[in-house]
N, C-alpha and C positions, 0 to 999 in steps of 0.2 A: 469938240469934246463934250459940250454937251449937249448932243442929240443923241452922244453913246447911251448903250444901257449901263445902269448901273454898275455889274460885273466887267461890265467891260473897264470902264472909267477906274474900277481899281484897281484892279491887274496892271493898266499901263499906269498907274499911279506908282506901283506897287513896282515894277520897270524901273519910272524916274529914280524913285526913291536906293535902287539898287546899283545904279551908275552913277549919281553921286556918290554912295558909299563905296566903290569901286574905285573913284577917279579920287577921291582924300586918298586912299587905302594904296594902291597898286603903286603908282608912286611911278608914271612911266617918263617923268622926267625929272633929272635928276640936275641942281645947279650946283651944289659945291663940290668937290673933289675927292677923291676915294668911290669906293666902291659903295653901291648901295649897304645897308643895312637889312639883317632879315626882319620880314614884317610879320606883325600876329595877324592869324585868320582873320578875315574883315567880317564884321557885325553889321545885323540890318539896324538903319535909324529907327526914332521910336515915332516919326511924324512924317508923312507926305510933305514935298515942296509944297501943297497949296495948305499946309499947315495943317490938315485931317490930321487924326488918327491913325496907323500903319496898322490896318487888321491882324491881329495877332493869327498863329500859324505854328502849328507844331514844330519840335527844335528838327525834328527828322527832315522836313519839306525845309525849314531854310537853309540846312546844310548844303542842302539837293541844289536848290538855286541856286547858294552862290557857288556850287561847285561847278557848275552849266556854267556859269558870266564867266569861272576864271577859264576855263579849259577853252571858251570862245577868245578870250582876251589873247591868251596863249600861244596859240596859234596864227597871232597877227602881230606886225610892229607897232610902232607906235605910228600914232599920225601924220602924215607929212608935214614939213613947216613949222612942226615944233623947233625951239633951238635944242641943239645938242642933242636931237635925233641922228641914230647912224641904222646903220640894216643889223638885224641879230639873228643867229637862230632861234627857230621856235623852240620854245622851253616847255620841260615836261610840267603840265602844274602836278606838283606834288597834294597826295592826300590830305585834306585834312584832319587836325589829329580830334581825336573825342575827347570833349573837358567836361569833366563830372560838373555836374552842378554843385556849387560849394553850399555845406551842410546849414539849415537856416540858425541863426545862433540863437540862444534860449531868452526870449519873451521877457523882459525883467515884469517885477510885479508890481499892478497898479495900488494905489493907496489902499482900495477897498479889498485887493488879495493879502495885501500885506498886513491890514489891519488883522483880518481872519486867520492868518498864519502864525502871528502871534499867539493866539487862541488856540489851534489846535492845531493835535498831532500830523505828522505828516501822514498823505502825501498833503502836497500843500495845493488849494482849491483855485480854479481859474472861474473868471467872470465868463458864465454861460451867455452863450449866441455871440459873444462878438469873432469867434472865429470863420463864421459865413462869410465876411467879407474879407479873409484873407489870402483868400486865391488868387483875388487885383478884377478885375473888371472882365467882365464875361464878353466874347465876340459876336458880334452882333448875330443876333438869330436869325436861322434860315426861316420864311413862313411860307407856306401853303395859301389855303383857302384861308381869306380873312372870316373871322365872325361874322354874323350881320347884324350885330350891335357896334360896328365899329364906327367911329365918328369922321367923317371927312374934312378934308381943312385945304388952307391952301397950298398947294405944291405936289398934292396926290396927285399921282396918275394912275385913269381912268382908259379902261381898254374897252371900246366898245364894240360889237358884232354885230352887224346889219344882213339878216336872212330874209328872203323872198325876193318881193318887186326889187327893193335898194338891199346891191349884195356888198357890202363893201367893211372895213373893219378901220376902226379909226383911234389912235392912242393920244389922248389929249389930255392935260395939267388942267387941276382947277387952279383957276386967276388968283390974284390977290385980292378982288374982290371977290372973292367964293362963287366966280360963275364961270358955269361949264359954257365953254363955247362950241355948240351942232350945226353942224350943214344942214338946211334946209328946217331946222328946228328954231325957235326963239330960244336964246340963254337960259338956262339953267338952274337957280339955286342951289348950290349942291354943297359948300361948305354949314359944318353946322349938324348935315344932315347922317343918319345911320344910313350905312351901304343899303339894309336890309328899304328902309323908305326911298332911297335912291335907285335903286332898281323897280320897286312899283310904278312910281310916276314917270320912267321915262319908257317903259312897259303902257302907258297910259296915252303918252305920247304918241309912238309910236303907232297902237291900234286906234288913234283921233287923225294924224296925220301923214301919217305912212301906209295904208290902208293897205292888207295885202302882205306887211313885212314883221318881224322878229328883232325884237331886239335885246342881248345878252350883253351883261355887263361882268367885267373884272377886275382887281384892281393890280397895277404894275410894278410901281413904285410910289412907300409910302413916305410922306413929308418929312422930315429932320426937326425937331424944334429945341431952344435950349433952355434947359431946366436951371434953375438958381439952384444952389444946395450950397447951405448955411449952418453954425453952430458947430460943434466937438465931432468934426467930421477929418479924415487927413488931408485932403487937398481942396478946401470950400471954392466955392466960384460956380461958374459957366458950366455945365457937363452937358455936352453937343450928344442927344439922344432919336431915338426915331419916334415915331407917335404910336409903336406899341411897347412902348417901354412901361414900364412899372416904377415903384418906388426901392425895389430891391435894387433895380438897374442903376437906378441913379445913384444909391447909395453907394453902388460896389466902385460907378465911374469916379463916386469922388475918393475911392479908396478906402473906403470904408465907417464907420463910426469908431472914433476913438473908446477907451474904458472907461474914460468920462463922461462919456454922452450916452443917453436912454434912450434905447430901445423899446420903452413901454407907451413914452408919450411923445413921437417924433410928427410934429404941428405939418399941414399941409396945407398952404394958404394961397389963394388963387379965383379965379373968375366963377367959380362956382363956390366959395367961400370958405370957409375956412373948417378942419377936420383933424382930430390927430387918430394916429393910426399907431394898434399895441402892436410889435413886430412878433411878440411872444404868441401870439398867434395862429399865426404860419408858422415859426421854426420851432415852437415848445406844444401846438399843439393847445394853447390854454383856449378859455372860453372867451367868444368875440366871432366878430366876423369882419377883417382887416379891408376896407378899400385902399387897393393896390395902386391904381388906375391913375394917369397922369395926362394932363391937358395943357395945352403951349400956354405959356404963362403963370403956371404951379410955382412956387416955392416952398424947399423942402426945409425945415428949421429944425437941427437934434440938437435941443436943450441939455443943459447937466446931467446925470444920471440921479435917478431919485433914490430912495432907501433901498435898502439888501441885508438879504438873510442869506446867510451859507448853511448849507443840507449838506453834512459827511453823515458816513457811518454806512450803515447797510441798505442802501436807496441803490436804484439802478444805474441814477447818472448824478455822483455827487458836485457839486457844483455851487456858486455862489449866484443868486440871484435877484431879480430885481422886482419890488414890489408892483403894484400896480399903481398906473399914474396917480398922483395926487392921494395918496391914502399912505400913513405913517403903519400901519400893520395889515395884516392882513390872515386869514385862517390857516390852523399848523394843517389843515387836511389839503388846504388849495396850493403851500408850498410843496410837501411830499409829493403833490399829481405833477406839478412842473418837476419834480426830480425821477419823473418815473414811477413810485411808488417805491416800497417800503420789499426788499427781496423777499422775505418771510413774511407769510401771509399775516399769521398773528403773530403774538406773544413779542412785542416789540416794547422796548424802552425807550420814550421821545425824551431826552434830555434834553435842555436849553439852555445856554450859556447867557445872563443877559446884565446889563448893565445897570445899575439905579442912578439914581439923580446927582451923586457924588463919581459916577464914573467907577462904580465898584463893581468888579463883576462877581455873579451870582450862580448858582445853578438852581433849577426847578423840571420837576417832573411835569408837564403837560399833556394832554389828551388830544386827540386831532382835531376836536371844536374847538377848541381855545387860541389864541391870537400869539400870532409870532409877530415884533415889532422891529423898526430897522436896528441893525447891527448887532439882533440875534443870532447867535449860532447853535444850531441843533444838529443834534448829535445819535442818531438812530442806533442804539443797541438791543440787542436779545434779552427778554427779561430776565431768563435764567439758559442759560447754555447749556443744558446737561441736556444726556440722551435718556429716551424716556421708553417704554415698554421696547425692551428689546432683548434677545439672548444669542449669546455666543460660542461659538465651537472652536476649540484652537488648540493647539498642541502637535499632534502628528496627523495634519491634515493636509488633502492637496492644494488645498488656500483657507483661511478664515473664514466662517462661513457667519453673518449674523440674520437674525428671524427676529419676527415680532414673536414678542412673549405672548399676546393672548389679539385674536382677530374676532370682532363679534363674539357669538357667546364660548366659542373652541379658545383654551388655553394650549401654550404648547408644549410638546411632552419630549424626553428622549428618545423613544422612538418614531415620532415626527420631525426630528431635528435632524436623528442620524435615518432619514428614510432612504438613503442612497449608501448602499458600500463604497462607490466609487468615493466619497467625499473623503475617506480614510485614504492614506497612504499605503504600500503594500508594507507588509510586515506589522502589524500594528498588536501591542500587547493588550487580549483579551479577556484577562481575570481580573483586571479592576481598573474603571476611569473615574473621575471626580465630578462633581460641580463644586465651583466655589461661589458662595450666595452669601450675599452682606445681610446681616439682622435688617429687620425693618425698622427698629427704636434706633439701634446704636448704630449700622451701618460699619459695623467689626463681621469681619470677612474671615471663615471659613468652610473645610472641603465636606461634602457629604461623597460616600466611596459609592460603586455600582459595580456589576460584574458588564462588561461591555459585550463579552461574549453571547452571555443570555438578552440585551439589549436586542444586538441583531439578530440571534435566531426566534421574537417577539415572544422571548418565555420572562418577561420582566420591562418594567416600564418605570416611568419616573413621571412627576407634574414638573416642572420647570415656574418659576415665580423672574419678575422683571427683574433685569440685569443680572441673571445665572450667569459664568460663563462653566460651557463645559468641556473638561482639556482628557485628552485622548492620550497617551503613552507607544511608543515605539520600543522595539526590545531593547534595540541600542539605549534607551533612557534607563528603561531597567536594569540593563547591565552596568552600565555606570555608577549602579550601588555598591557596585564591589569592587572599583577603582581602588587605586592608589591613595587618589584625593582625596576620597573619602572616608580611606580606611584613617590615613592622617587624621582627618577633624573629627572623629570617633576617638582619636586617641588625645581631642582637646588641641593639636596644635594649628597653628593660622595659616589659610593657605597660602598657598604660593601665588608668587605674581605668574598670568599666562603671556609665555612668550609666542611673537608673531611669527609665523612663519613666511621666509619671502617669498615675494608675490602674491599673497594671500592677503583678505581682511582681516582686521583686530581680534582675537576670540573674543567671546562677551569676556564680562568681569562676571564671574559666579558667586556672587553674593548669598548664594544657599550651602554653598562650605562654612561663610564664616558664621551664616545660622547656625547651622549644626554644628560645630566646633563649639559657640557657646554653649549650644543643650548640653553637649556633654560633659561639660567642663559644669555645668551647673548639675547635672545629674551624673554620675559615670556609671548607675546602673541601668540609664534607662535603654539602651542601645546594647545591651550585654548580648543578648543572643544574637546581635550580626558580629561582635567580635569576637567572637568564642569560634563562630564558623571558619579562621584563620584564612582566607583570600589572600592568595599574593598576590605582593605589587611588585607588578611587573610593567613598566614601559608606561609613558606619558598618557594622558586622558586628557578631554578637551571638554569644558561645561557644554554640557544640550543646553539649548536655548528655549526650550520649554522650562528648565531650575534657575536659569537666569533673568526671566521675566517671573515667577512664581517662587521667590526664596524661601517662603514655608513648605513649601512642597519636599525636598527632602524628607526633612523631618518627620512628615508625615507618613510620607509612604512609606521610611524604615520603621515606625509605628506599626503598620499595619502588613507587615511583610510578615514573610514564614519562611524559614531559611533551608532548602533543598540540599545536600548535598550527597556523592557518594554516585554510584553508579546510574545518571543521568546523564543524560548528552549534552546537557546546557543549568549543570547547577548555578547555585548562586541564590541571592535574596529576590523574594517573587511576592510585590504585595499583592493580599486579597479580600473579601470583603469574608464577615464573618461566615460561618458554618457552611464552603466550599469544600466541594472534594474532593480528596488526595489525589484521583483520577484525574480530576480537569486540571491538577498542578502539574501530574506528572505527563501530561499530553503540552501543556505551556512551555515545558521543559524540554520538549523535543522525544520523550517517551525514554524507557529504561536501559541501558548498555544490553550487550549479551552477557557481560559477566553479572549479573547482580544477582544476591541472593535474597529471595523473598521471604526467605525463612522467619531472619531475625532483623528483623526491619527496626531501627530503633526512633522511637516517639519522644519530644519532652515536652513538657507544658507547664507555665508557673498559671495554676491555677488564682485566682484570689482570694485570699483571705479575710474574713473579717475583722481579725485578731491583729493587723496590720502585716504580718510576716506574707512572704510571698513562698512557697516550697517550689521546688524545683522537680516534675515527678516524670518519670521517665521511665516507659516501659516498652519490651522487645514483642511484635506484634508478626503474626506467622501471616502472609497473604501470598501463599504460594498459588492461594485458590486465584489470585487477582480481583479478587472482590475490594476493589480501591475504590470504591464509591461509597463504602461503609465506614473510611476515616475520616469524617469531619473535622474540617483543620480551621484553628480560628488565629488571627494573629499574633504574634512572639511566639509560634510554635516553631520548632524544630524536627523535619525530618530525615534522618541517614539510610540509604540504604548500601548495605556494604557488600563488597565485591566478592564472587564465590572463590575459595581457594580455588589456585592453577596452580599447573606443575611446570608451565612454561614460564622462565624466568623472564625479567621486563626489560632485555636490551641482548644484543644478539653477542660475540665473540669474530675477533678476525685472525685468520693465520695465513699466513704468507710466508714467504721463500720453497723450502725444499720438501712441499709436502706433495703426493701425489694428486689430490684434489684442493688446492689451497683455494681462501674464499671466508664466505662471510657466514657463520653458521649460529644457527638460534643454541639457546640450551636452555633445560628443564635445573629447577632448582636442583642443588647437591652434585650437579654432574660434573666430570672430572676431566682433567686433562686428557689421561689415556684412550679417553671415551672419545673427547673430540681429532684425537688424534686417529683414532680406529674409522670414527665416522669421515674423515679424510683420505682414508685408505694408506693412510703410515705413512713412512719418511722413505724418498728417495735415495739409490745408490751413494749419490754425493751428499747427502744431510750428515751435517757434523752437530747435535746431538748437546754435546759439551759447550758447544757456543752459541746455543737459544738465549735470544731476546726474549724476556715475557714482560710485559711492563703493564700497568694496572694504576686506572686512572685516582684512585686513593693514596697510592703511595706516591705518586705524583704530586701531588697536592701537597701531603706533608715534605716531602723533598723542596718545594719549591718555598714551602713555610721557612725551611730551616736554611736555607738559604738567606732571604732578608732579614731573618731571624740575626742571622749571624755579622749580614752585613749591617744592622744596625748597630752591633753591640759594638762593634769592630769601630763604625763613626763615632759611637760613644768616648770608646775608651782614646780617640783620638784627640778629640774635644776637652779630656782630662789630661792628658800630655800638651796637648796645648797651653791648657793655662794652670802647665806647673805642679799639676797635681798625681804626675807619676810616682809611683811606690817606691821605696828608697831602694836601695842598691843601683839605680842607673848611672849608668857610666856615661856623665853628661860630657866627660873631657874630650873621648875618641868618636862618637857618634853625634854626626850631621840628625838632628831631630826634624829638620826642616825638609829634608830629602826625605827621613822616615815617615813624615806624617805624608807625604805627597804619595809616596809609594802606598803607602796603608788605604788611602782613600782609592786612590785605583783597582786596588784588589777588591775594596770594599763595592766601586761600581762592576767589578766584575762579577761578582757576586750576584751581586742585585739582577743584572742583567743573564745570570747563566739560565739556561732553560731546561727544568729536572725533565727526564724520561720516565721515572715512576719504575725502574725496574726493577724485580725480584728476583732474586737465587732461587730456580728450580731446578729438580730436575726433570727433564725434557725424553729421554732413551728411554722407549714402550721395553725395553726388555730389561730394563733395571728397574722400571714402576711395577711393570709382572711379577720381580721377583721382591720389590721392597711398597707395597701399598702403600706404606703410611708417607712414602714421600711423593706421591700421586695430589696433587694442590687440588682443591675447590674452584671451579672456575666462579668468574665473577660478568655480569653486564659489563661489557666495555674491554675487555683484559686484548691484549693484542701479543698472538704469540710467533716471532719471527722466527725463522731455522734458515740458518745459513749452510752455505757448501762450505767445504773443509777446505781452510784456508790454507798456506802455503808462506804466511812471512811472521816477522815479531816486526812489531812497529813501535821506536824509540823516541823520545820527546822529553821535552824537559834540558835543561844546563846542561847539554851534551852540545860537539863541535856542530856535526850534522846530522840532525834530528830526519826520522824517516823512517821507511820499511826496511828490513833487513830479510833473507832467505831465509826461512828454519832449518835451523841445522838441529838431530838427535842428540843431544848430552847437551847442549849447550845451557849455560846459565846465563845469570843476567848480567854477569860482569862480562860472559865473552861479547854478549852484543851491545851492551856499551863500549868497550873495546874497536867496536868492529862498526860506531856511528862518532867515533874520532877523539871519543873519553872525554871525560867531564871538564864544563867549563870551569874559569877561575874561581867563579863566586859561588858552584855548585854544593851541595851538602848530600853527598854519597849517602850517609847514616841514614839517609830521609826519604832513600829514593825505596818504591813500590813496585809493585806488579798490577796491575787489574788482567786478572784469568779471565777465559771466555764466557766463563758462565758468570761474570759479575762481582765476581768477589775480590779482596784484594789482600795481596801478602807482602810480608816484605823484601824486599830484593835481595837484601844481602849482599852487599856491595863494600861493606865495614874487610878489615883484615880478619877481624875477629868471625867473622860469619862463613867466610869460607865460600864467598861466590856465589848465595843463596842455594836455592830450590831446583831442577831442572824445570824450563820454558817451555809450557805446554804452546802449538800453533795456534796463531790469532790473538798472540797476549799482547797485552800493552805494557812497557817501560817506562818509567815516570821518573825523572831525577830533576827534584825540585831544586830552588835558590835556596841559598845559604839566609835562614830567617835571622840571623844572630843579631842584626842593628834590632830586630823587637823583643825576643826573646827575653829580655831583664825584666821587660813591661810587661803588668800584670792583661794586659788585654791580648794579646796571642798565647792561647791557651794548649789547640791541637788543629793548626790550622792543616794536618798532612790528611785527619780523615774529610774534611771537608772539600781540599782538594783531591781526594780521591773518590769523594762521590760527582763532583764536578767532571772528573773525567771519566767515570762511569758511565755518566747523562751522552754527554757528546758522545764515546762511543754506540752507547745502546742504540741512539738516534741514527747513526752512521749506519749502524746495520742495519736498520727496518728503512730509514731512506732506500739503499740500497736495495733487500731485497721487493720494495712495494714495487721498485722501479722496472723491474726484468718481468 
């Protein structure tokens, strides 16, 4: 084994070391009873049987090996002669599994991190460089070509090359006594010596007595020697190195330097004498020039760790560090270069935390010549943090845009700022954007107005001064003046909370409603001309996020608004910068309707007064010429422009059932039924004339009024029979009150819940309007007129047996056809009972002995024979509940037929 090479010698090292670990592990014979137990994956030792070192080896390749040994192992028994060996089958070796490497746990802190943790904020600082040697010992390096400063000693091997006369190649060890042993040559001195002077003289040799030949030299393998390494190290002692090792090498073999031990002043003591060496050096870079370099017989010595200053704050690599050997302070400039340097070039604040002679700590501003001393801590801040010559673009842009306020001797301007359209978002409102610019004394921040439009077409410009910003408007923001929200805080009151919508982000909070809710509330005249403009509020609004980063903003630009209304495609409040004209509002606006009349255009203006009164002066301006660029409009103006009379009325008419063109037809103010019946082309063969539906969305409305109306009064008067406070006369001995109020209240939801038709008594037969004009109706927007076919039954309802349609019969009244749906029930009240006629109206039935049978029953009538109301009647709150029941049943009817005929 040892004439092998090197490589060789460890690999079969590297074997041994693997079959013992195999032969604990595998476990191929077994002396107690039961079945084996399953084993964990086997692990390689951390030393060779001859007690070396196990060259470390990626976790990949040791897997690999010992997956080879077992899959070898596996497929063989055990060896014979063992006891309690029998024959088995080969066994599959199963995978082995992957085990993460477990997470390294966190580092506790040494006294000097902890001292400084105390002191400042986190993060909390770790002692700089001693984490280089935590990686654990580096694998021995491969080398090349040595140097030719390399020193020779004893146990090198020496490859030598003989060319010419003597051809021959010879690998020989220097001795223990450092002499090379040659064939045909005298001994050598060769320890001691640099490769580079060892290759001359025997080059020397060779051409004195080898005449004729060449001689090349290499070196094989280089000597082993062991280094001492002592003091605040993790494993001191022995550490078995090669002879081109260093001091990093040795320090990593003993595991490193503890946080105790210095790195500035680690002693190197040895046959060439004694040296220490600043490791900050090499790993920080400081000034010096470290000898690395190690010779058999060195010993390494890392002393205590000397003083330390910690460098937080704005430095490249904050960190705690170590002074330079034997010196109690040292310069703040030569600590900040070990930290990297300072991230910002200038304007830095050197704070220093530092101690006095009582242990009291102090702070002091220092300069980078002055002296940081141990168990300083400096603290590198920004002198002043503000941002300095810059301006800003924001509002309805496609991102923030910011510039330097002024570059060499060019300031910058709004139209250098906004030099790109694209930087605007599409839509963007162009009769007036802001800067907002802070005084230069007070740094009180308000807006100066621009036309943005004249910006970009480069017919106006602006200087910009440091930290302008300038905010840009979208129409949607403009429009938002005439919200809901803000017609609210116009009228003083506090907004409302914004609720979230799901899936959606928070809206902002708009802090510029409850601005402007104070203005007003502090002023209520000063906003008068946007509320006078009457804007509905219609449907929820959400703050722009341009009013909820700029809360004054509101305020302002209803200041400076001019309020449009009337035949525009996009009225509304539009601020603008002064003496704009009318033309460029009425182009912002989206340009004038078709209807609008230019005649009588109406203007107001509160001029100002010096007298303190403001007048209100308002006059009607003819611009039929379209000369709009002649009205100069300054803010709080008002202008209308109002719509030209039309003859066509502002919502169309529908007729359905039996007309011969039924449909949906416009009409001109004043126009009549008969009109729109002519313009239908008249009533068909089967139109029954007498039983038109016309119902009209007004009279609907107050029907539906007088409905709740009623069922209120009705809960009312329940609520006073309740507690005792009915009118005298009741007859509290025969009458259940507790059933009457239940009943009352259900009539009263039925009420609430009936749905009016809106229907009118007209008359509908073009040959009776012919002949009687004045009963020819006005139609209305909305009016819906149904014409039914001529029905065929009388339909009966109400405290009858069975309620239903009956045939029309000629003479018949309304007794025979209650007669003829099985005559009234127990509780019914005949005197009460009704007719509703086809055309809507209602009479009474006549069903009394005294009445004589009523009226004759026109076809399509309805029959109504209500309950016996008597348990309320004493009670002053049932008054005439038969006509309200009779418009109730008017509604359902009307509706029955216009269902009906929309349906066909």
């Amino acid at each position: 084994m040892p004439n092998l090479p090197r490589c060789s010698r460890t690999w079969l090292g590297l074997a041994v070391a693997l079959a013992v670990a195999l032969g604990a592990t595998l476990g191929l014979a077994q002396t107690g009873p039961g079945p084996s137990p399953l084993l964990a994956p086997p692990t390689l030792p951390s030393v060779l049987p001859s007690g070396a070192p196990l060259p470390s080896l990626p976790p990949g390749v040791q897997q690999d090996v010992l997956q080879r040994l077992l899959d070898a192992g596996a497929t063989r028994g055990p060896p014979s002669g063992l006891p309690g060996s029998a024959p088995r089958a080969p066994v599959q070796a199963a995978p082995l599994p992957a085990f993460a490497a477990p997470a390294a746990p966190e580092e506790p802190l040494s006294a000097a991190e902890a001292f400084f943790a105390a002191r400042l904020d986190p993060p909390v600082l770790r002692q700089f460089g001693y984490e280089t040697f935590r990686a654990g010992p580096a694998p021995p390096p491969g080398f090349g070509a040595l140097p030719e400063d390399y020193v020779l000693g004893p146990d090198d091997e020496v490859i030598l090359a003989f060319r010419g006369r003597a051809r021959q190649t010879l690998t020989l060890r220097i001795g223990r006594d450092g002499m090379l042993m040659l064939p045909d040559i005298a001994p050598v001195p060769a320890a001691g010596r640099s490769l580079k002077d060892l290759r001359a003289h025997l080059e020397g040799l060779a051409a004195r007595d080898l005449a004729g030949s060449e001689v090349f030299l290499s070196i094989g393998q280089v000597r082993q020697m062991n280094i001492f390494v002592a003091g605040e190290v993790m494993r001191p002692g022995f550490q078995p190195l090669n002879a081109l090792s260093t001091v990093l090498d040795a320090l990593s073999a003993a595991g490193g330097v503890r946080k105790t031990g210095s790195l500035r002043a680690i002693r190197i003591e040895g046959p060439r004498g004694r040296r220490v060496v600043d490791l900050y050096s090499v790993i920080a870079d400081a000034p010096g020039d470290a000898d690395l370099s190690l010779r058999e017989g060195d010993r390494i010595i890392v002393p205590p760790v000397g003083g330390t200053v910690a460098v937080a704050g704005d430095v490249a690599r904050p960190a705690i560090y170590e002074l330079p050997a034997g010196q109690s302070g040292a310069p703040l400039a030569a600590m900040l270069a070990l930290a990297g340097g300072t991230i910002r070039q200038g304007g830095n604040r050197l704070m220093v935390q530092q101690n006095d002679g009582a242990g009291r700590r102090s702070y002091a501003e220092l300069s980078p010549a002055q002296t940081v001393r141990r168990g300083d801590a400096v603290l590198v801040q920004p002198g002043a943090d503000v941002v300095a010559n810059q301006v800003r673009l924001a509002g309805h842009v496609s991102i923030p845009v910011t510039r330097a306020a002024a570059g060499g001797r060019q300031s910058q301007t709004l139209r250098g700022l906004i030099s790109d359209r694209r930087l605007l978002r599409n839509d963007p409102y162009v009769r007036l954007g802001v800067v907002w610019r802070a005084d230069r004394q007070t740094g009180s921040r308000g807006f100066i107005p621009f036309d943005l439009g004249r910006v970009l077409e480069g017919r106006a410009n602006l200087a910009l001064h440091e930290g302008d910003e300038v905010i840009v408007f979208g129409r949607a923001d403009i429009a938002w003046l005439a919200s809901p929200a803000v017609q609210r805080a116009l009228r003083g009151e506090a907004p409302a909370a914004a609720i979230p919508q799901p899936g959606a982000p928070p809206p902002p909070d708009c802090a510029a409603l409850t601005t402007l809710a104070l203005a007003s509330r502090a002023s209520p005249q000063r906003f008068a001309h946007v509320k006078g403009a009457g804007f509905p509020e219609i449907g929820p609004t959400t703050c722009p996020q341009v009013m909820a980063d700029y809360p004054d903003l509101a305020s302002y630009l209803l200041d400076q608004t001019v309020v449009l209304t009337g035949e525009v495609r996009a009225p509304g409040p539009m601020p603008i910068v002064d003496d704009t004209g009318l033309d460029l509002l009425i182009a912002s606006a989206g340009g004038l309707s078709d209807a609008a009349d230019l005649r009588v255009v109406e203007f107001a203006r509160e001029p100002p007064d010096q007298g303190g009164a403001i007048p209100l002066a308002r006059t009607r301006l003819d611009l039929s010429s379209r000369n709009f660029a002649a009205v100069r409009l300054s803010p709080r103006d008002t202008v209308r422009i109002p719509r030209a009379f039309g003859d066509r009325d502002t919502g169309p008419v529908i007729l359905v059932g039996e007309f011969l063109r039924p449909g949906t037809y416009d009409i001109r103010r004043g126009e009549r039924l008969s009109e729109v019946i002519a313009r239908a082309g008249g009533l068909t063969p089967q139109a029954y004339p007498y039983g038109a539906v016309f119902t009209r969305d007004s009279v609907r409305q107050r029907q539906q009024e007088g409905f709740a109306r009623t069922a209120r009064e009705l809960e009312t008067s329940l609520i006073q029979v309740a507690a005792g406070q009915a009118v005298a006369g009741t007859r509290g001995s025969t009458i259940d009150v507790g059933s009457a109020i239940t009943a009352g209240r259900e009539l009263a939801n039925s009420l609430r819940e009936a749905r009016a038709a809106g229907r009118m008594v007209v008359e509908a037969n073009p040959v009776i309007l012919a002949a009687r004009p004045e009963l020819d109706v006005l139609l209305e927007p909305g009016d819906v007129i149904a014409m039914p076919k001529r029905p065929s039954e009388i339909t009966v309802v109400g405290s009858v047996l069975n309620p239903g349609s009956l045939q029309f019969r000629s003479g018949w009244r309304a007794s025979d056809y209650v007669r003829a749906a099985g005559g009234t029930q127990r509780f019914a009240d005949p005197s009460r009972a009704f007719i509703v006629l086809p055309n809507g109206q209602s009479t009474a039935a006549g069903l009394s002995a005294w009445q004589q049978g009523g009226p004759p029953v026109p076809p399509g009538s309805l029959v109504v024979v209500p309950q016996d109301p008597s348990p309320y009647e004493t009670w002053g709150f049932v008054r005439d509940l038969t006509q309200v029941l009779g418009q109730v049943s008017v509604s359902a009817a009307a509706l029955a037929v216009i269902a009906r005929e929309a349906n066909r």
